[in-house]
PyMOL Python script that loads the backbone (N, CA, C, O; Angstrom):
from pymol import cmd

cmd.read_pdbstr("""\
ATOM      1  N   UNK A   1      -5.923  16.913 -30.463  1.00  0.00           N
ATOM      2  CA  UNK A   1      -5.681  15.834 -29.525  1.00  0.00           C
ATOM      3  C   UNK A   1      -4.344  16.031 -28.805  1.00  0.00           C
ATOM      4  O   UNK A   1      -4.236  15.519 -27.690  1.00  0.00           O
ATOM      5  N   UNK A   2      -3.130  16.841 -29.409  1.00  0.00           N
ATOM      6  CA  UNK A   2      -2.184  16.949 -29.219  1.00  0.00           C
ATOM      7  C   UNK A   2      -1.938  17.733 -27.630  1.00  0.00           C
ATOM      8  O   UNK A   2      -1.171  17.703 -26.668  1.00  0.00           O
ATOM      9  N   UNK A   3      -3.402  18.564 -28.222  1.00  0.00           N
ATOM     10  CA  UNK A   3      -2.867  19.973 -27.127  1.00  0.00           C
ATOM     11  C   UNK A   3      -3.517  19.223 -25.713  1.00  0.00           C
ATOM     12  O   UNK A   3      -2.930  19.119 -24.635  1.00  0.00           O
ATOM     13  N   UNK A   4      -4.652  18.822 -25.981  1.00  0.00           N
ATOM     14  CA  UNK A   4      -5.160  18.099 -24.754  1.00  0.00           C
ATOM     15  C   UNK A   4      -4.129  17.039 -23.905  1.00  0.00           C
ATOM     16  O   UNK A   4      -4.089  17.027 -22.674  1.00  0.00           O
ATOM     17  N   UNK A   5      -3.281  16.130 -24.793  1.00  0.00           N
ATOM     18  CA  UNK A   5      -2.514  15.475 -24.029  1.00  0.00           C
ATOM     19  C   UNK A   5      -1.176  16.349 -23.399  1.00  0.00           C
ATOM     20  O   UNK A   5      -0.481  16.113 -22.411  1.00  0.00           O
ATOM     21  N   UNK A   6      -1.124  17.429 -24.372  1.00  0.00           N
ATOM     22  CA  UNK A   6      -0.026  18.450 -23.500  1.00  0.00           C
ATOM     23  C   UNK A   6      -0.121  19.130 -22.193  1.00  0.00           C
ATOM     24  O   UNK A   6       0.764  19.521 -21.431  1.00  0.00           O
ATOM     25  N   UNK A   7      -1.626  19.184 -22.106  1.00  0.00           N
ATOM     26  CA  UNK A   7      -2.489  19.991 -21.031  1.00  0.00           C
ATOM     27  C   UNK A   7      -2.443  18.777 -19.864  1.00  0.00           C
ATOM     28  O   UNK A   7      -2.041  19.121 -18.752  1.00  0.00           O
ATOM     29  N   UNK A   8      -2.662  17.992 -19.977  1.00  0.00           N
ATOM     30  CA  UNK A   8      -2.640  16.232 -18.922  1.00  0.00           C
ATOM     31  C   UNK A   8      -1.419  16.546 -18.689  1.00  0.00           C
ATOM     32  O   UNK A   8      -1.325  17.162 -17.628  1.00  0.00           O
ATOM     33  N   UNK A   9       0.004  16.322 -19.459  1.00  0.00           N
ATOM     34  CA  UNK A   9       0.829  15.705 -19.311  1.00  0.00           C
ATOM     35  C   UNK A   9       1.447  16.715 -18.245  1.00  0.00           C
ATOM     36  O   UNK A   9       2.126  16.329 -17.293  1.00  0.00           O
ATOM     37  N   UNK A  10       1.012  18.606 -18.612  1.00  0.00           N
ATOM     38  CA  UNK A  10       1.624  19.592 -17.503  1.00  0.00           C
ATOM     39  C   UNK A  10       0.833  19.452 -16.314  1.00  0.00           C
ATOM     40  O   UNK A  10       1.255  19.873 -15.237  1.00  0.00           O
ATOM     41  N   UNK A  11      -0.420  18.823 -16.444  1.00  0.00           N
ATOM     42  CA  UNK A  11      -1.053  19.243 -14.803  1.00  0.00           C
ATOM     43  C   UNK A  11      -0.690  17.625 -14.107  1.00  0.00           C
ATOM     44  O   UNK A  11      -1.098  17.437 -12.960  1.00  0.00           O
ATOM     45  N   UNK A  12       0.126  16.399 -14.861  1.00  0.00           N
ATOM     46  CA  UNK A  12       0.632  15.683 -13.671  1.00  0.00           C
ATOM     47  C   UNK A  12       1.728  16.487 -13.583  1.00  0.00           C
ATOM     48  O   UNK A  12       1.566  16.997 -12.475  1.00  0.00           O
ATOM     49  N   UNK A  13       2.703  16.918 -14.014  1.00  0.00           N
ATOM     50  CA  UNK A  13       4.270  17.223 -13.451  1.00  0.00           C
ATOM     51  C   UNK A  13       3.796  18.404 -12.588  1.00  0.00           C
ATOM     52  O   UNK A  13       4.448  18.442 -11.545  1.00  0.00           O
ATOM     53  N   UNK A  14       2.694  19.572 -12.697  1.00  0.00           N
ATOM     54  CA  UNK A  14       2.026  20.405 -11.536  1.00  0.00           C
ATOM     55  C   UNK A  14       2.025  19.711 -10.711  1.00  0.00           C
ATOM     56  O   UNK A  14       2.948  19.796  -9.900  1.00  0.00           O
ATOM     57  N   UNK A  15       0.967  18.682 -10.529  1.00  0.00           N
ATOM     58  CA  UNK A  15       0.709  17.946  -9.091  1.00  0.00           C
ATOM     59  C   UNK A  15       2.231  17.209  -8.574  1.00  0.00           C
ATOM     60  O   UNK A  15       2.810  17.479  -7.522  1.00  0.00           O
ATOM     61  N   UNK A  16       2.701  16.187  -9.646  1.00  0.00           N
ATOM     62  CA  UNK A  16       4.012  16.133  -8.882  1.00  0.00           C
ATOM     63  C   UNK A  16       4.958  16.784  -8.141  1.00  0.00           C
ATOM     64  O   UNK A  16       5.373  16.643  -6.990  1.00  0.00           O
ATOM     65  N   UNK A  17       5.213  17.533  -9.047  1.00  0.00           N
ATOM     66  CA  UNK A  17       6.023  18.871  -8.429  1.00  0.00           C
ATOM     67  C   UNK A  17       5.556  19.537  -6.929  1.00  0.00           C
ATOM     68  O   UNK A  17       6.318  20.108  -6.148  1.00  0.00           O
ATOM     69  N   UNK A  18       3.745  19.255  -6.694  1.00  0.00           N
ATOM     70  CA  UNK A  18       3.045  20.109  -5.143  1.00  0.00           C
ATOM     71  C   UNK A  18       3.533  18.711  -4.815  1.00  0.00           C
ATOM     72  O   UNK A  18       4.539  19.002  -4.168  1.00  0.00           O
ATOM     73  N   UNK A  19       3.483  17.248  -4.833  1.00  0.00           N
ATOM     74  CA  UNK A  19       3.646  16.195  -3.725  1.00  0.00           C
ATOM     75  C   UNK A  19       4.973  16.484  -3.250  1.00  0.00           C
ATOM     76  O   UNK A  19       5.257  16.323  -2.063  1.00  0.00           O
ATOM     77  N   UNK A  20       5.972  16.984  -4.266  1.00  0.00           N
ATOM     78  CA  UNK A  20       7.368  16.867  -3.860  1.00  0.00           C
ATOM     79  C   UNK A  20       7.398  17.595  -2.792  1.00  0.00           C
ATOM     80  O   UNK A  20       7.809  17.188  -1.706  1.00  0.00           O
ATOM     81  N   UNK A  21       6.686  19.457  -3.160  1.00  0.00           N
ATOM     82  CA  UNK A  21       7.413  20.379  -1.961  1.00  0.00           C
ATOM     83  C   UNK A  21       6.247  19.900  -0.531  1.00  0.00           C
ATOM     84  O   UNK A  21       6.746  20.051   0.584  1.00  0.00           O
ATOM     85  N   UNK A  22       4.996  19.437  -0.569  1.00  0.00           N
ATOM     86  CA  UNK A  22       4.374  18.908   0.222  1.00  0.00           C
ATOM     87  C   UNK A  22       5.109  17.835   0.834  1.00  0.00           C
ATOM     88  O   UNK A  22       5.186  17.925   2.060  1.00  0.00           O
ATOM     89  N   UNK A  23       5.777  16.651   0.201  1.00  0.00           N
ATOM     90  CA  UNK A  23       7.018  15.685   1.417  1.00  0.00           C
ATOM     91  C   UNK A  23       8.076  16.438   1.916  1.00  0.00           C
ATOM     92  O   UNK A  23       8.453  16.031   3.015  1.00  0.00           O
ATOM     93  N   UNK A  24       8.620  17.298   1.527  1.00  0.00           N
ATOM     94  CA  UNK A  24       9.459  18.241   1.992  1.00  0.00           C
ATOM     95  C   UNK A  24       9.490  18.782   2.956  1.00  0.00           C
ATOM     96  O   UNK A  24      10.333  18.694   3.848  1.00  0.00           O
ATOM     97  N   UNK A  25       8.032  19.782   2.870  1.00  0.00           N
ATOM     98  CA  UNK A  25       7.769  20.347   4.055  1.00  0.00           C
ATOM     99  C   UNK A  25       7.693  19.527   5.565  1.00  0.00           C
ATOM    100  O   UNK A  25       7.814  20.077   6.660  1.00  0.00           O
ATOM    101  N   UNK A  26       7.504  18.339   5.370  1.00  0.00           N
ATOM    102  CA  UNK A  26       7.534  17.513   6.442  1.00  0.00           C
ATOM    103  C   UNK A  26       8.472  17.875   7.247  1.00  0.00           C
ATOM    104  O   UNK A  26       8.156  18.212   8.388  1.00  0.00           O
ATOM    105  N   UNK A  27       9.956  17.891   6.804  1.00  0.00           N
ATOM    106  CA  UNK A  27      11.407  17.891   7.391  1.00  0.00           C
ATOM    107  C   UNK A  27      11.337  19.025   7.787  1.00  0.00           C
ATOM    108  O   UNK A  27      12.100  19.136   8.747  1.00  0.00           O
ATOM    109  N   UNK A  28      10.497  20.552   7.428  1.00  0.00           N
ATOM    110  CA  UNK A  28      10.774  21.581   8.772  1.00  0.00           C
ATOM    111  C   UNK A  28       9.796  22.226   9.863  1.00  0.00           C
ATOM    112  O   UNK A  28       8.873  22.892   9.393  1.00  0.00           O
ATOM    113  N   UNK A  29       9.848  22.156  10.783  1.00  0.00           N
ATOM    114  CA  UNK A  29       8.928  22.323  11.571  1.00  0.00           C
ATOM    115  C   UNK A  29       7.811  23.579  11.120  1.00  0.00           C
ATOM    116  O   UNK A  29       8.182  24.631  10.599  1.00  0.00           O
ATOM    117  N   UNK A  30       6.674  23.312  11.366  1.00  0.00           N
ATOM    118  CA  UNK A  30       6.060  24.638  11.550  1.00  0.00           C
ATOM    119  C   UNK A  30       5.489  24.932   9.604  1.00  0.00           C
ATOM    120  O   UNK A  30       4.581  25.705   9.298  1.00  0.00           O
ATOM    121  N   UNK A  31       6.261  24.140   8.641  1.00  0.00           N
ATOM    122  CA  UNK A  31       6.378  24.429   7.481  1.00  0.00           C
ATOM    123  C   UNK A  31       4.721  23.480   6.878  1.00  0.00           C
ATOM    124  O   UNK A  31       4.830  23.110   5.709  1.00  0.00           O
ATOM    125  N   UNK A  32       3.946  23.272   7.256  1.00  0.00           N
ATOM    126  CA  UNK A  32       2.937  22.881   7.129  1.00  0.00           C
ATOM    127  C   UNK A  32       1.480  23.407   7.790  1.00  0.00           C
ATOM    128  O   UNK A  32       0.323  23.070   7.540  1.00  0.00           O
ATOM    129  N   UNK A  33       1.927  24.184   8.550  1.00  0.00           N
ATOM    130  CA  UNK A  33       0.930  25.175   9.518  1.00  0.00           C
ATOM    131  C   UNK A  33       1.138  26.552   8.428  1.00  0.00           C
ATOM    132  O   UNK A  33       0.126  27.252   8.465  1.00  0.00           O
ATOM    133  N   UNK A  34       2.321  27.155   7.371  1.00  0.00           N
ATOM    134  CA  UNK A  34       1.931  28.250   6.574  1.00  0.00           C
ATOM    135  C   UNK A  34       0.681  27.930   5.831  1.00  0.00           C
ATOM    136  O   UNK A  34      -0.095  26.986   5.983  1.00  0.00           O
ATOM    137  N   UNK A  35       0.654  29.145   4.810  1.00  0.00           N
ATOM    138  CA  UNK A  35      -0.527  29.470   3.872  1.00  0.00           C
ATOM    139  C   UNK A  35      -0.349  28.110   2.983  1.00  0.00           C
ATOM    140  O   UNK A  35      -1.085  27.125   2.935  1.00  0.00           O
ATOM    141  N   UNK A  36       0.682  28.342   2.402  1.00  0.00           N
ATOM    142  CA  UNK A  36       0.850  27.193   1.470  1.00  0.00           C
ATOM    143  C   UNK A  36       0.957  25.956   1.653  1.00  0.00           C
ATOM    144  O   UNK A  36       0.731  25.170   0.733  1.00  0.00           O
ATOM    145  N   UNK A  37       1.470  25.392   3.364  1.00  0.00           N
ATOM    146  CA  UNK A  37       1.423  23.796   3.492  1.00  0.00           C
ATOM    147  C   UNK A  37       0.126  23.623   3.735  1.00  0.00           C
ATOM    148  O   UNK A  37      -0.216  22.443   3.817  1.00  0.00           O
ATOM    149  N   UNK A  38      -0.939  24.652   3.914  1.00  0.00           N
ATOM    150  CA  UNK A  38      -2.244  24.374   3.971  1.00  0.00           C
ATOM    151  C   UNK A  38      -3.264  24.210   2.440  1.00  0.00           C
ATOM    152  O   UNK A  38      -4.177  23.508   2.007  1.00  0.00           O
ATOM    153  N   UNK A  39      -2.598  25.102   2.116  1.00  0.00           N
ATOM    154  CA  UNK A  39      -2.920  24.559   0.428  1.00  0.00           C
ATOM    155  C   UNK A  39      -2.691  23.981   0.009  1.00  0.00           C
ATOM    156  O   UNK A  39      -3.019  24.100  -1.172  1.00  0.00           O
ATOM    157  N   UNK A  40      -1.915  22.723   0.350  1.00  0.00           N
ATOM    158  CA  UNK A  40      -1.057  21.693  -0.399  1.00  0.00           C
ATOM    159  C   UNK A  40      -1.441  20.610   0.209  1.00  0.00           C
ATOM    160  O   UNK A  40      -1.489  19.498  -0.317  1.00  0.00           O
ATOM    161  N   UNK A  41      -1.751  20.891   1.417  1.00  0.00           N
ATOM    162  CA  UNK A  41      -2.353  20.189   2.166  1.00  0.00           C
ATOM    163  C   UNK A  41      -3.519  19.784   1.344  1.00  0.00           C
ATOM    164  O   UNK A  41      -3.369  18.726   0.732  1.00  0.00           O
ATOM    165  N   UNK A  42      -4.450  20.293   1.225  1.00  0.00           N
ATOM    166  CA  UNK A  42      -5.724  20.328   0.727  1.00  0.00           C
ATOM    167  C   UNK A  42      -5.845  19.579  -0.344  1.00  0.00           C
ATOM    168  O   UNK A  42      -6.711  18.714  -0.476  1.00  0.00           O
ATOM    169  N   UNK A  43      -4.863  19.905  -1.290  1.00  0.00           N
ATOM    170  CA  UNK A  43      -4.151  19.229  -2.542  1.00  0.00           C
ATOM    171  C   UNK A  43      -3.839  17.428  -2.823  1.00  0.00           C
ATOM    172  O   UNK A  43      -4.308  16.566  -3.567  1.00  0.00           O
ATOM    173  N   UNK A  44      -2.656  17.499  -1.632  1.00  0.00           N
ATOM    174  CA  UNK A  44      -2.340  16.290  -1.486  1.00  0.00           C
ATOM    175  C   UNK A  44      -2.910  15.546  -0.868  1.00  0.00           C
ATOM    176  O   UNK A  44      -3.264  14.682  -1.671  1.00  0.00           O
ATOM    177  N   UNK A  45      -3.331  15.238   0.299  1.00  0.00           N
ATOM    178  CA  UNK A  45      -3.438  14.624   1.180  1.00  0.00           C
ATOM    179  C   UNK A  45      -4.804  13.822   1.067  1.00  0.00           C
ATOM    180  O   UNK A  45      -4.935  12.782   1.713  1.00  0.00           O
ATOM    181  N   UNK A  46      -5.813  14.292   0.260  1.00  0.00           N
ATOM    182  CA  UNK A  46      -6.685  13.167  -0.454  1.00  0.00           C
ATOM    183  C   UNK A  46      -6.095  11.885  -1.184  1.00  0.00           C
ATOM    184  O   UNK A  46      -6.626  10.782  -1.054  1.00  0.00           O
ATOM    185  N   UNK A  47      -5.083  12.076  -1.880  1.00  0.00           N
ATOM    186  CA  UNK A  47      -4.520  11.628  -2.950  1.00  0.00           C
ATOM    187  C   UNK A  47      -3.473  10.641  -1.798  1.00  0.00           C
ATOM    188  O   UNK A  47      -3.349   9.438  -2.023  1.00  0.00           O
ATOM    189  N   UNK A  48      -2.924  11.144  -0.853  1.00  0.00           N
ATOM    190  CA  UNK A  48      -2.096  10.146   0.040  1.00  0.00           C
ATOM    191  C   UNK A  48      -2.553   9.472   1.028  1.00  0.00           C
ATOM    192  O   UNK A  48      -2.066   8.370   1.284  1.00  0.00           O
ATOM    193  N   UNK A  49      -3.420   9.922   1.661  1.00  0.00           N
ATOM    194  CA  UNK A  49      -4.431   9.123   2.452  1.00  0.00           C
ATOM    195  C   UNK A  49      -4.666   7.430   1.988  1.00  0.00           C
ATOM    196  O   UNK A  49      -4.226   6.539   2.715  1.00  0.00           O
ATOM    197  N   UNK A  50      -5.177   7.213   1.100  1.00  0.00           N
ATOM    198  CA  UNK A  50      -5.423   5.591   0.601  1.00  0.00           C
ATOM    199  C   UNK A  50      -3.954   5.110   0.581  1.00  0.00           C
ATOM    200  O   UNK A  50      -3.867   3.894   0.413  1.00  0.00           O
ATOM    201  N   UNK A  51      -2.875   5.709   0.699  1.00  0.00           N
ATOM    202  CA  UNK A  51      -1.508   4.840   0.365  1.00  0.00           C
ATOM    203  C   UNK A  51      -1.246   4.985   1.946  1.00  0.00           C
ATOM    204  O   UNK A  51      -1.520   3.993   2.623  1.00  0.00           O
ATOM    205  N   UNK A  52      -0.845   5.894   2.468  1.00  0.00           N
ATOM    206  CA  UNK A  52      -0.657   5.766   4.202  1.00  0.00           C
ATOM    207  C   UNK A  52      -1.513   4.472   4.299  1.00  0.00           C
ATOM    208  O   UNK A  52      -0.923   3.412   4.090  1.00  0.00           O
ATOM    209  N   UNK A  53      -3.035   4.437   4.637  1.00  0.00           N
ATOM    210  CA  UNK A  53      -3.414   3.329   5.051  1.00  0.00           C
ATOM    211  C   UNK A  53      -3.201   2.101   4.522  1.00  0.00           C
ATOM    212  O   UNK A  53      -3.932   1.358   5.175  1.00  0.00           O
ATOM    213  N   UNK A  54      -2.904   1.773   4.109  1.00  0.00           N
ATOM    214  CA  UNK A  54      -2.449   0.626   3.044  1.00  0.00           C
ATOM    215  C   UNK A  54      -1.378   0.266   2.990  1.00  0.00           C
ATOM    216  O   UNK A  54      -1.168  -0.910   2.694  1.00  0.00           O
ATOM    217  N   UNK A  55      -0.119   1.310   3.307  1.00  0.00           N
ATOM    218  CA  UNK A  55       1.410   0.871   3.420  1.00  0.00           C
ATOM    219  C   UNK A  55       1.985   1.525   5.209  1.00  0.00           C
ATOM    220  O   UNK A  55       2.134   2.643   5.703  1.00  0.00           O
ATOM    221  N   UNK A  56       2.101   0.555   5.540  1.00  0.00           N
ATOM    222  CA  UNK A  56       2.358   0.961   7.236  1.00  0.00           C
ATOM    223  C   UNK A  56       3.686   1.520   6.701  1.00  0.00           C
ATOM    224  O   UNK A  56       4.235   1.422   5.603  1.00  0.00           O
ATOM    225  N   UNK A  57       4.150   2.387   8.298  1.00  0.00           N
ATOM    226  CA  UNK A  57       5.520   3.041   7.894  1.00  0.00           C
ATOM    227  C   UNK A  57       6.180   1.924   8.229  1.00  0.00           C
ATOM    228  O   UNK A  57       5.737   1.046   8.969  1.00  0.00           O
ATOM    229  N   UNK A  58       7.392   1.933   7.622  1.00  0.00           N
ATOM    230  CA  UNK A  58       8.933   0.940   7.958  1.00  0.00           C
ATOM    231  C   UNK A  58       9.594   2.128   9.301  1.00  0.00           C
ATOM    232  O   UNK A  58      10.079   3.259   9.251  1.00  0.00           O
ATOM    233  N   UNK A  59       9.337   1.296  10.262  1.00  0.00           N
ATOM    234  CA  UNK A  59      10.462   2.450  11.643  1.00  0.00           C
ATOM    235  C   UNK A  59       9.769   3.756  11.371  1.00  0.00           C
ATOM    236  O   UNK A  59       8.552   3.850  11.207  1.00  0.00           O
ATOM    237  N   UNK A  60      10.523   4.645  11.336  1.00  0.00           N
ATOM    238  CA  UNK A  60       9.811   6.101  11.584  1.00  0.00           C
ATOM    239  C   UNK A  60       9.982   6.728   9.928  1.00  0.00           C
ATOM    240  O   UNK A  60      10.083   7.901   9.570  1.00  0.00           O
ATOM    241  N   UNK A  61       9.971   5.502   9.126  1.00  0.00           N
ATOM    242  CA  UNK A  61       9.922   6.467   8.036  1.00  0.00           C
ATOM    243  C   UNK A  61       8.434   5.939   6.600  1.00  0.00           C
ATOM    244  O   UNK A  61       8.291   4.901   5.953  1.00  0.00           O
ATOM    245  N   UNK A  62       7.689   7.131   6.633  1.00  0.00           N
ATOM    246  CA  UNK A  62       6.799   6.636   6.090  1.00  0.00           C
ATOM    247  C   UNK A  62       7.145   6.611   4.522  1.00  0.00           C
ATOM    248  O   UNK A  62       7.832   7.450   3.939  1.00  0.00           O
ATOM    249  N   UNK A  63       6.522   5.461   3.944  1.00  0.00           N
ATOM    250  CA  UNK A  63       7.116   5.090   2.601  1.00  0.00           C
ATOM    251  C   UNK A  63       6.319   5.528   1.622  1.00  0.00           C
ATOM    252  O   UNK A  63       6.757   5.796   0.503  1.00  0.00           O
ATOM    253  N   UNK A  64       5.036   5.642   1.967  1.00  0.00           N
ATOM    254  CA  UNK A  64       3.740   5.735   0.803  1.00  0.00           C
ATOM    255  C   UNK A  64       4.129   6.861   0.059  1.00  0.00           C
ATOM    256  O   UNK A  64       3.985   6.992  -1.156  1.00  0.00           O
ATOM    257  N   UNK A  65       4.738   7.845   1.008  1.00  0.00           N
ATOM    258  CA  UNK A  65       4.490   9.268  -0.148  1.00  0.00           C
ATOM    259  C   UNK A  65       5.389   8.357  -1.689  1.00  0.00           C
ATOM    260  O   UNK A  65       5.070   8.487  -2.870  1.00  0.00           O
ATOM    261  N   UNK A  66       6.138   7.783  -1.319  1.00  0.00           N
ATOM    262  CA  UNK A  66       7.340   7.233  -2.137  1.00  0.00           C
ATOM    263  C   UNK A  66       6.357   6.549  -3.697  1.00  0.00           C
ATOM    264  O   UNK A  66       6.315   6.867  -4.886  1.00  0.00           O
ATOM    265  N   UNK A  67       5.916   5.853  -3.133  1.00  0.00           N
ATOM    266  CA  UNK A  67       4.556   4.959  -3.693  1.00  0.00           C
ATOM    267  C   UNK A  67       3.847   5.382  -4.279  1.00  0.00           C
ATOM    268  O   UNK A  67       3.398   4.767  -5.246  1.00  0.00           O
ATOM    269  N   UNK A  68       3.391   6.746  -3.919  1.00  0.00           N
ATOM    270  CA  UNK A  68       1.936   7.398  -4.286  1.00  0.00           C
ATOM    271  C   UNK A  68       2.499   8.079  -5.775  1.00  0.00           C
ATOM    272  O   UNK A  68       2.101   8.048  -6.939  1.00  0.00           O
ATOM    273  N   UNK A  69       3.718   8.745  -5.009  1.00  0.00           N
ATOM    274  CA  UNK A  69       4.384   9.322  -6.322  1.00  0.00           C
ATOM    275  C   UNK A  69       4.994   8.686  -7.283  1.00  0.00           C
ATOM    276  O   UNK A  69       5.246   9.332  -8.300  1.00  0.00           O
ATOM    277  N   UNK A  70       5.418   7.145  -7.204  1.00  0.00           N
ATOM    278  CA  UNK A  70       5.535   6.072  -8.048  1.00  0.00           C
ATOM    279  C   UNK A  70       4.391   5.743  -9.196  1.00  0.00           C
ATOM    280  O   UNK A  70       4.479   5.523 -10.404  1.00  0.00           O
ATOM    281  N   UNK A  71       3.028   5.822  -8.069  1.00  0.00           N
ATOM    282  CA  UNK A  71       1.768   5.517  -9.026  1.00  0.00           C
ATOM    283  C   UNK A  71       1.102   6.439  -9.833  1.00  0.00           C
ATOM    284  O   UNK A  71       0.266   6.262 -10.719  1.00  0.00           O
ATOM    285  N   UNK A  72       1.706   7.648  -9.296  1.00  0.00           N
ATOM    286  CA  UNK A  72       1.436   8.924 -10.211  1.00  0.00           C
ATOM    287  C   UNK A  72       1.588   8.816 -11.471  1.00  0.00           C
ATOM    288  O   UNK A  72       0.841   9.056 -12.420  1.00  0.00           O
ATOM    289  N   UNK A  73       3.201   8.218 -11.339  1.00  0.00           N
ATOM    290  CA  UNK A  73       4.329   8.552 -12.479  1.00  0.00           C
ATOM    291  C   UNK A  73       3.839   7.257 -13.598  1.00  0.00           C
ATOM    292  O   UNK A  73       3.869   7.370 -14.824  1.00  0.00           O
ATOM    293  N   UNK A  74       3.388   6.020 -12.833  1.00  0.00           N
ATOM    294  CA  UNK A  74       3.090   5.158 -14.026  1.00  0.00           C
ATOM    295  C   UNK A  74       1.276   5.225 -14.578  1.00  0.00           C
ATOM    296  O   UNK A  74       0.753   4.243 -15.104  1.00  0.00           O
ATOM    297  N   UNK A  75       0.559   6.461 -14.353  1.00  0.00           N
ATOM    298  CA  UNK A  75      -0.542   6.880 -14.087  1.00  0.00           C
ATOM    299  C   UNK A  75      -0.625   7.962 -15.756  1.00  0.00           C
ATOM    300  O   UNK A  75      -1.416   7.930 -16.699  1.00  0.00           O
ATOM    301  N   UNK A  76       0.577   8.805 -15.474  1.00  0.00           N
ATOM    302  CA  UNK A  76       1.333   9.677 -16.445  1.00  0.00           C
ATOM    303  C   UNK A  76       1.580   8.903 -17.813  1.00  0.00           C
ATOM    304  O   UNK A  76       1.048   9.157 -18.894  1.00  0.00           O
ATOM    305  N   UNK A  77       2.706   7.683 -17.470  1.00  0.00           N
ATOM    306  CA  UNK A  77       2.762   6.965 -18.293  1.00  0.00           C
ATOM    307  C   UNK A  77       1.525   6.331 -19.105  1.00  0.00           C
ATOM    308  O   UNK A  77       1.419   6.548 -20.312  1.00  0.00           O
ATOM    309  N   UNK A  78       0.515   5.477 -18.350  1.00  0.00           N
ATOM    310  CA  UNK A  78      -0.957   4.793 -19.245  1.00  0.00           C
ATOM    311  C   UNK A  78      -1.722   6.193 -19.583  1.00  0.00           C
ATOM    312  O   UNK A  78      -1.688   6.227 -20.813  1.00  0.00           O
ATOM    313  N   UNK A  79      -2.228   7.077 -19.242  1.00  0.00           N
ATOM    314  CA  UNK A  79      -2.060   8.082 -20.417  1.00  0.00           C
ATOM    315  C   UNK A  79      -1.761   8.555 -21.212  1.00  0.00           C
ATOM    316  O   UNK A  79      -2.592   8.959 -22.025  1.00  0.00           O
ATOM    317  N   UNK A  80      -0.269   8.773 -21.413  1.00  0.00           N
ATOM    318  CA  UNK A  80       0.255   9.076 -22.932  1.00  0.00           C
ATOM    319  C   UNK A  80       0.182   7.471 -23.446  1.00  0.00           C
ATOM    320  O   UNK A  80      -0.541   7.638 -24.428  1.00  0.00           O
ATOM    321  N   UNK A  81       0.403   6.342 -23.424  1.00  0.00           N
ATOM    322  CA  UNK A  81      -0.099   5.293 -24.151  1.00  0.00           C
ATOM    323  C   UNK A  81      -1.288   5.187 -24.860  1.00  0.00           C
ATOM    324  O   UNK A  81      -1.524   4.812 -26.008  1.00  0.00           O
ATOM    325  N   UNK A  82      -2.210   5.715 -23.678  1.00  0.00           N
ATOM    326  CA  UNK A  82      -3.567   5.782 -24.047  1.00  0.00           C
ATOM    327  C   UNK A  82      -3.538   6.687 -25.705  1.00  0.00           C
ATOM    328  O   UNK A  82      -3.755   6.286 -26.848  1.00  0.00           O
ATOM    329  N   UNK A  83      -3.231   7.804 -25.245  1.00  0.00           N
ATOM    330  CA  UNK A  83      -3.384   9.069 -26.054  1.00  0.00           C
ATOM    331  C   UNK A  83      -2.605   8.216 -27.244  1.00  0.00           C
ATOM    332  O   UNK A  83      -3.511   7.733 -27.923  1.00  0.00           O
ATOM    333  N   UNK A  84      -1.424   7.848 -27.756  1.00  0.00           N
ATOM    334  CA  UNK A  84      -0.827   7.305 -28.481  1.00  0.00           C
ATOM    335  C   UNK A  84      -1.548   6.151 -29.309  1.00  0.00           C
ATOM    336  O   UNK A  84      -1.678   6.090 -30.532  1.00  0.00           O
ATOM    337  N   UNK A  85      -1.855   5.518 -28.629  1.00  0.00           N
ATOM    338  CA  UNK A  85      -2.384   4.374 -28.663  1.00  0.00           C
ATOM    339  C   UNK A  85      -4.059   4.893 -30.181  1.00  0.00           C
ATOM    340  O   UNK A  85      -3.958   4.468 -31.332  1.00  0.00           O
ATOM    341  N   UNK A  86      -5.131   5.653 -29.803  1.00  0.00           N
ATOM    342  CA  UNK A  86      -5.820   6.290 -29.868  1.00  0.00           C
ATOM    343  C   UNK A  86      -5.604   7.117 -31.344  1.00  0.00           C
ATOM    344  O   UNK A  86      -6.215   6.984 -32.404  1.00  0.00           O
ATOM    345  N   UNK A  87      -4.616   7.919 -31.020  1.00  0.00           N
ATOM    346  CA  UNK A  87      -3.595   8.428 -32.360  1.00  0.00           C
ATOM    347  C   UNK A  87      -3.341   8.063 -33.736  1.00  0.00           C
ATOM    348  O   UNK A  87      -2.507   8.684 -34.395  1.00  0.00           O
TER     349      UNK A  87
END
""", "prot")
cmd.dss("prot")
cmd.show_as("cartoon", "prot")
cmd.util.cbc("prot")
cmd.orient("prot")
């Protein structure tokens, strides 16, 4: 049971870790048209889509990625509870 929740717990900080360099890439031009903002693309942008629509931007700065990766993180969290919990 151990290893399975070890295996969860690395493929959220994986995906976290692609949302991070995926908001990133935002800030340089052109950095989302490579190989990889297209793969990340692919990645993320299912997963951010329902929060864009749902949280308008404040001025020119969009907040959801902020959010999405908030709900990740407490997503992370009711899993290892779960797993604990279960234990």
């Amino acid at each position: 049971m151990e290893i399975v929740l070890d295996l969860i717990l690395k493929l959220f900080e994986i995906y976290s870790w692609a949302l991070i360099i995926y908001i990133l890439m935002s800030w340089f031009p052109n950095a989302r048209e490579s190989a990889i903002g297209q793969f990340l693309a692919r990645i993320c942008e299912p997963y951010l889509e329902p929060f864009r629509r749902l949280i308008p931007p404040i001025g020119m700065i969009d907040v959801s990625p902020i959010v999405a990766f908030l709900v990740l993180k407490f997503a992370r969290f009711g899993v290892v509870q779960v797993f604990t919990w279960f234990s």
